[in-house]
C-alpha positions, -999 to +999 in steps of 0.1 A: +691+107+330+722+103+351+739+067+348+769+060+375+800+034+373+808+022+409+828-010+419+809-039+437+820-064+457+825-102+440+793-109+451+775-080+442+795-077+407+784-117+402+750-107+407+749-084+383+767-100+361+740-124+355+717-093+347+737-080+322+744-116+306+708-109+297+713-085+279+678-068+289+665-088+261+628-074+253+605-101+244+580-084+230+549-106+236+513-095+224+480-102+236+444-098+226+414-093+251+377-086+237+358-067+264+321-046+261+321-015+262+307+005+294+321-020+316+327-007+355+357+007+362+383-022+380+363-051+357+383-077+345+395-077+308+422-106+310+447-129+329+477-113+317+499-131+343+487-165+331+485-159+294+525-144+294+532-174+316+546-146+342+549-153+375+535-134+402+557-135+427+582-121+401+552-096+388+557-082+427+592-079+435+605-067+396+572-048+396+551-044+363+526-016+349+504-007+319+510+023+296+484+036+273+489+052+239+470+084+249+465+104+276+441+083+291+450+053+312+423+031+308+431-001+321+452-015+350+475-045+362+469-060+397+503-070+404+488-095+433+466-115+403+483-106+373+448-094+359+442-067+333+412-047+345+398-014+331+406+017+348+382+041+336+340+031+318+350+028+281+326+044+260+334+029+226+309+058+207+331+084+221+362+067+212+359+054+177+327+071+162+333+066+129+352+032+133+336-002+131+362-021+148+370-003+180+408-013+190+427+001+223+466-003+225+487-009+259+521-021+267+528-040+298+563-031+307+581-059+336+603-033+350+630-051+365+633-069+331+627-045+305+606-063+288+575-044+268+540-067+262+516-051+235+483-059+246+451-051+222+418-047+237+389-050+213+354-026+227+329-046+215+295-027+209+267-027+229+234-017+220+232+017+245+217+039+221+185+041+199+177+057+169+175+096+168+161+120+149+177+152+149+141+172+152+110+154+166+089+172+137+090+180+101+066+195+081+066+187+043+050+213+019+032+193-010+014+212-040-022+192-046-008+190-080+021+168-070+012+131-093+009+099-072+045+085-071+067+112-067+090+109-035+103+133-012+131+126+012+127+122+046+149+129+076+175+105+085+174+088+122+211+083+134+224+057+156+263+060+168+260+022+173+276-005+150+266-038+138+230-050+142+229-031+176+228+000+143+198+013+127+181-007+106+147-004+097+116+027+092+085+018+089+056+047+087+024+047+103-005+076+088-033+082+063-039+061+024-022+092+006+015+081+014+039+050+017+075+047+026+105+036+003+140+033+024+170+038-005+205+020-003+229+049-007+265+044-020+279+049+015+256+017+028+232+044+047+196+040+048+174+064+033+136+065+036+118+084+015+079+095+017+060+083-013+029+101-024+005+074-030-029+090-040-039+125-056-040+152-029-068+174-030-064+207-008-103+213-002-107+181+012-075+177+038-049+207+039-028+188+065-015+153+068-001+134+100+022+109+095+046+087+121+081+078+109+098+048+133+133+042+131+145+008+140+175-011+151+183-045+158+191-050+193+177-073+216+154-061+227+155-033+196+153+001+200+137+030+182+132+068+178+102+084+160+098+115+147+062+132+135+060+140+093+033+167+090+019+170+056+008+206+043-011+211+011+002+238-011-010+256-044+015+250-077+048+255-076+067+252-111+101+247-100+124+229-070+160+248-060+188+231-073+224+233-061+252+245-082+273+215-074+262+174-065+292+176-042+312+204-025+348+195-014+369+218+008+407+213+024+411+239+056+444+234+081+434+222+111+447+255+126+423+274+107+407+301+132+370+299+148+345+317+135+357+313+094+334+310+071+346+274+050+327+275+024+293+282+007+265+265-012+242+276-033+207+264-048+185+289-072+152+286-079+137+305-108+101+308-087+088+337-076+079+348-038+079+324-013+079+295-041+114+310-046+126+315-013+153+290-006+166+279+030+192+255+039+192+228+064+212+196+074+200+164+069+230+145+077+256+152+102+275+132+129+272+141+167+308+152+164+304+176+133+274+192+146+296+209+174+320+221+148+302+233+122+271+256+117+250+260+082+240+295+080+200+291+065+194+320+047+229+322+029+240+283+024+273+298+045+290+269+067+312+285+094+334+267+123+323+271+155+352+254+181+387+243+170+395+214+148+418+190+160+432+165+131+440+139+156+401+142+170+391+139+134+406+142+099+373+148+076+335+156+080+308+146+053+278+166+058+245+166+037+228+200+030+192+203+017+175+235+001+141+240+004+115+268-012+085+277+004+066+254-018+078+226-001+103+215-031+139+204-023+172+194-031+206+181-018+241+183-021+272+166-001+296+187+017+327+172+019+356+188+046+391+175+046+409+187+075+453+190+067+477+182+097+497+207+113+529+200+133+511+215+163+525+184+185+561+183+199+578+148+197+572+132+235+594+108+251+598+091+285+619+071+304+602+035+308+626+017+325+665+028+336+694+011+355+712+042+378+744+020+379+767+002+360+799-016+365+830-006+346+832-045+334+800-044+317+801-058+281+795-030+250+759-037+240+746-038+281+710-025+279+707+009+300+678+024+295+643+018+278+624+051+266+594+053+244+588+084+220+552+096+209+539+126+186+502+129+180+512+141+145+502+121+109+531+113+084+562+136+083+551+154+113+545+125+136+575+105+125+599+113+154+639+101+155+662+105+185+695+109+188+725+111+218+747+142+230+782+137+223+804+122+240+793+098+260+802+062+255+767+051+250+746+046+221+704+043+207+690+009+193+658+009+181+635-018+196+600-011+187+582+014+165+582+037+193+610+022+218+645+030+217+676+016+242+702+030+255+732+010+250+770+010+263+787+014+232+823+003+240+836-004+276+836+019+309+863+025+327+853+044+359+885+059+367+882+080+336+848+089+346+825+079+374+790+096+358+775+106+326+750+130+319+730+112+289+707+135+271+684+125+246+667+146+221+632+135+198+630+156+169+598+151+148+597+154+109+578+186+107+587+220+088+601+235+111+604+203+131+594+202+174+619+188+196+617+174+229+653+166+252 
């Protein structure tokens, strides 16, 4: 950034005079727009001209624009209407999976003021997906023995919506021998579970058909089915059971493809196939199941594609072991996923004046810059600073704004240009830097 000193003429030096009497206050103004998601691209999302009481014809000659927290710009300012419109179709799955409350950041920065507007965009939900079931078939193994009442669990529909537009309901459709119980888990999920409602009896019927319908509560709703099939086994004495109710595991988010994280285990005292034990999931998100594969002979869980903690910071996964009688168990696999300062500190020049007059008052606003790092706690927490010697210095203005400032008076026969380099260093160990 280079600032100059040059002499104006009364008139020109009056002028801005009056620019600098302003000090380059920031009036940092906030705004909040609710939109739906999958809107066009160029829809509108606000009146940003009328709700900051900004005039248009200012808007046009001073000139405004919107900045975006990532690297994705996704909305717009018309500078002839003072709208807000979207610049790209928000998907608010792919953006906030795991978050009920979907919230996207911009600033709206009136160049030729200096002023920054934080403007919040709330994606509201729509109901663009139905239920899913990860396979369209599952056969159960059932000994004739099994007692009316036992339950056995069924597989879990998923729906990346929120709200009502969520799953809600199963209902199964099939024969007198079964019935459906849904369970409340802890974590709010839904699980339905296949009730064994009258004695089996092998000679009679060695296979059952059943229809499980998952449910949510859009208008209109949606569903997803998936087909239960029923086999009819001879005695098994014994069901696998894991070594562990839950498994936790911590792994650096640098941590290389193709590592094995962790193992579970189940054992089964049975003997042939009544002991054989293989591993499924149950329960994963659309994310995980593209970063993580369950080996299911050996219980092994290996990474298949990079982590990224900013993408994602842990993974809850639910494993099941099964023996060939048809018996089962579960466990939770929990993954943490640890930061590593694998982002430099990123800063850029938002707004900057390329020249001053010698008379300008110590505390004349300069320049505006803003400073990012995709980095959690220490590693994200950035601080700037100014070469030496230079009669100029930093003021914090926002989280993530600083200003250049004059810090005393200028006096252009001593020197007619400065050079003013600044450098964001993040907190990490060793810490990134950015000039």
């Amino acid at each position: 950034m280079v600032v100059r000193e040059g002499r104006c003429g009364r008139r020109q030096r009056a002028l801005l005079c009056c620019v600098l009497v302003a000090a380059w206050e920031a009036a940092w103004g906030q705004l909040r727009y609710s939109v739906p998601e999958e809107l066009p691209k160029g829809s509108f999302v606000g009146d940003v001209g009328k709700d900051l009481s900004l005039e248009l014809a200012s808007l046009r000659a001073r000139g405004a624009r919107v900045v975006s927290q990532g690297r994705t710009q996704y909305f717009a300012l018309h500078a002839n209407s003072g709208h807000l419109v979207t610049a790209e179709r928000i998907d608010r799955e792919q953006l906030c999976e795991t978050v009920q409350q979907c919230v996207l950041r911009c600033e709206v920065i009136v160049e030729g003021e200096m002023k920054v507007y934080v403007i919040e965009v709330e994606i509201v939900d729509t109901n663009d997906h139905a239920p899913g079931f990860r396979e369209a078939e599952t056969e159960l193994r059932m000994n004739e023995m099994t007692v009316p009442g036992e339950r056995f669990p069924l597989p879990e529909a998923n729906d990346p919506d929120v709200g009502l537009n969520s799953l809600q309901r199963y209902a199964l459709s099939g024969d007198e021998h079964f019935s459906l119980s849904v369970q409340a888990g802890s974590d709010g999920e839904k699980r339905p579970e296949l009730v064994l409602a009258k004695a089996l009896d092998r000679e009679e019927a060695a296979f059952h058909e059943l229809l499980l319908r998952a449910s949510d509560g859009g208008e209109p709703a949606r569903t997803g089915t998936a087909r239960i099939r029923v086999a009819v086994l001879d005695a098994n004495d014994n069901a696998p059971a894991f070594s562990q109710a839950v498994y936790t595991v911590r792994v650096p988010e640098d941590v290389p493809v193709g590592s094995t994280l962790l193992s579970v285990t189940a054992n089964d005292p049975d003997d042939g196939t009544n002991g054989e034990v293989k591993y499924s999931l149950q329960r994963i998100s659309m994310k995980a199941s593209n970063i993580f594969l369950l080996e299911p002979e050996t219980g092994s869980i290996t990474l298949v594609r990079n982590l990224d903690f900013e993408e994602g910071d842990s993974y809850e996964l639910l494993v099941q072991a099964r023996d060939g009688g048809g018996f089962s168990d579960k466990t939770k696999v929990s993954i943490s996923v640890t930061d590593v300062n694998d982002n430099a500190p990123e800063i850029s020049v938002r707004s900057a004046l390329s020249e001053i007059s010698e008379d300008a008052s110590p505390g004349t606003v300069v320049a505006l810059l803003h400073v990012q790092d995709r980095d959690s706690g220490a590693n994200g927490e950035v601080r700037c600073s100014l070469g030496e010697g230079v009669p100029f210095r930093l003021e914090r203005a926002l989280d993530d704004y600083y200003s250049v400032v004059t810090a005393r008076e200028l006096d252009r026969e001593r020197a007619w240009e400065y050079n003013v380099t600044v450098r964001a260093a993040d907190g990490g160990s060793p810490p990134l830097f950015q000039n």
